[in-house]
C-alpha positions as CSV (number, residue, x, y, z in Angstrom):
1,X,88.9,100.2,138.0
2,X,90.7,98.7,135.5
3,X,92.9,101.1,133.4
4,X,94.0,100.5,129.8
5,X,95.7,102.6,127.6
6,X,94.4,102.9,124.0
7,X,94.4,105.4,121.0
8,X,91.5,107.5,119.3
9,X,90.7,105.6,116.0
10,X,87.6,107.8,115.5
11,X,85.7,110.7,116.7
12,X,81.9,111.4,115.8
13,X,78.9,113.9,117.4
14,X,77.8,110.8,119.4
15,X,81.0,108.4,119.9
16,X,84.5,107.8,120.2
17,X,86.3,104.6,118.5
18,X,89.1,103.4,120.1
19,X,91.8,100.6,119.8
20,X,94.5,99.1,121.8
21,X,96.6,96.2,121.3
22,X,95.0,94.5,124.2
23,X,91.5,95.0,123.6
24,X,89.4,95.2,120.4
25,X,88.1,98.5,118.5
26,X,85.9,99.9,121.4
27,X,83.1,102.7,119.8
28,X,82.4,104.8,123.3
29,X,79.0,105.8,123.5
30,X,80.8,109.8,123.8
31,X,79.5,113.0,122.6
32,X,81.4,116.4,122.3
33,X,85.0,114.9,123.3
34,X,87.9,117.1,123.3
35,X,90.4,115.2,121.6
36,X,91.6,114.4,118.5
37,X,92.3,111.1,116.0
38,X,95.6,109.8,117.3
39,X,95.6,111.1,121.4
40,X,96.3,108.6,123.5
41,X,93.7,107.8,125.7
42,X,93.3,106.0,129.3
43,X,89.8,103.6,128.7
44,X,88.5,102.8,132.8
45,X,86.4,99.4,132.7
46,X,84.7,98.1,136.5
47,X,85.8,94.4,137.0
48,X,81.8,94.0,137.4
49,X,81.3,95.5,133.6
50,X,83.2,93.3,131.8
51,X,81.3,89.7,131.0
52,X,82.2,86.3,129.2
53,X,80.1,85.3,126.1
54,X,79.4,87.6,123.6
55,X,81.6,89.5,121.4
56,X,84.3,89.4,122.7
57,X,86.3,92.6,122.9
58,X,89.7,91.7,125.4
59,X,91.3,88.2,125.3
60,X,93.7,87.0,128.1
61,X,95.3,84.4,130.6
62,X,93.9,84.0,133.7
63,X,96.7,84.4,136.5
64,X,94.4,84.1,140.0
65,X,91.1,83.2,140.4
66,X,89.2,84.2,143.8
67,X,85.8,82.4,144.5
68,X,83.8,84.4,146.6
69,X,80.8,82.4,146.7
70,X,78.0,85.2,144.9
71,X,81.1,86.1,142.5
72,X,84.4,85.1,141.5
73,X,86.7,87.5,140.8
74,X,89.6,86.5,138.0
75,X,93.2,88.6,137.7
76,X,93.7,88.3,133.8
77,X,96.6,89.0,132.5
78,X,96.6,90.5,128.7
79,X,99.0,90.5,126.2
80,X,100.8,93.2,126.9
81,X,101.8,91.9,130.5
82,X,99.3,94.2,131.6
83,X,96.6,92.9,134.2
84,X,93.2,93.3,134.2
85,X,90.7,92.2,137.1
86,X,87.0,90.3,136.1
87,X,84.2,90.3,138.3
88,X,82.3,87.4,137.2
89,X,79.3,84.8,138.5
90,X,79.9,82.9,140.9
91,X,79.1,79.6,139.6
92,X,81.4,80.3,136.6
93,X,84.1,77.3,136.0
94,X,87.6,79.3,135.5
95,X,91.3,78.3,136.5
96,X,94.4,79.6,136.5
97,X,95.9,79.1,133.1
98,X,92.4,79.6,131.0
99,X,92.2,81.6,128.1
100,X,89.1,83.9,129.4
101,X,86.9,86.2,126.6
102,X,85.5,89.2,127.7
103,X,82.9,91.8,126.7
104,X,82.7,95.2,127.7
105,X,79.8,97.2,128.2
106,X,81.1,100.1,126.3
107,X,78.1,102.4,127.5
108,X,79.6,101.8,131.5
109,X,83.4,102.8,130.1
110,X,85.3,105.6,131.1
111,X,87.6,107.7,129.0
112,X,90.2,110.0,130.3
113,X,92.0,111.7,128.1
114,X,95.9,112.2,128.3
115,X,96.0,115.2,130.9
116,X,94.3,113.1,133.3
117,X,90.6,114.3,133.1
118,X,87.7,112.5,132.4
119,X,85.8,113.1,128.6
């Protein structure tokens, strides 16, 4: 699982909005969370729920790429330094050195808040 740390932007009955300087706003499909505007927050994303096209919500460099035949699995590296890893197709045309955009599926994120335990 991928691991990125972020802030709470937002917090309503259903969601939770949050932002990072490597990723986009995020709105977590999140209901009753116990935190508050301004916790930092660990976000989880699974390599196989992050996609290109779309709107994109993380931007970064891709640093390995890994054809697998059925999948192709892509280290990106975001802005921070941080790295990220992309499960993606595997007929999808990436190298090293790309600029790869890529979507979440918010509803398939994780969020664990700062003492460790999942919301």
């Amino acid at each position: 699982m991928n691991l990125i740390k972020a802030r709470i932007g937002a917090i309503d009955a259903a969601s939770v909005t949050v932002t990072s300087p490597d990723i986009a706003t995020l709105v977590l499909p999140k209901a009753n969370v116990a935190a508050a505007v301004g916790d930092e927050v660990t976000i989880g994303l699974r390599p196989h729920h992050l996609t290109l096209g779309g709107r994109p919500d993380i931007m970064g460099r891709v640093s390995l790429v890994e054809r697998l035949g059925n999948e192709t699995i892509a280290a990106v590296e975001l802005g921070s330094g941080q790295q990220i890893i992309a499960a993606l197709p595997g007929d999808v045309t990436v190298s090293v050195g790309d600029t790869l955009h890529l979507q979440t599926q918010a509803g398939h994120a994780s969020l664990f808040l700062e003492n460790g335990m999942a919301a």
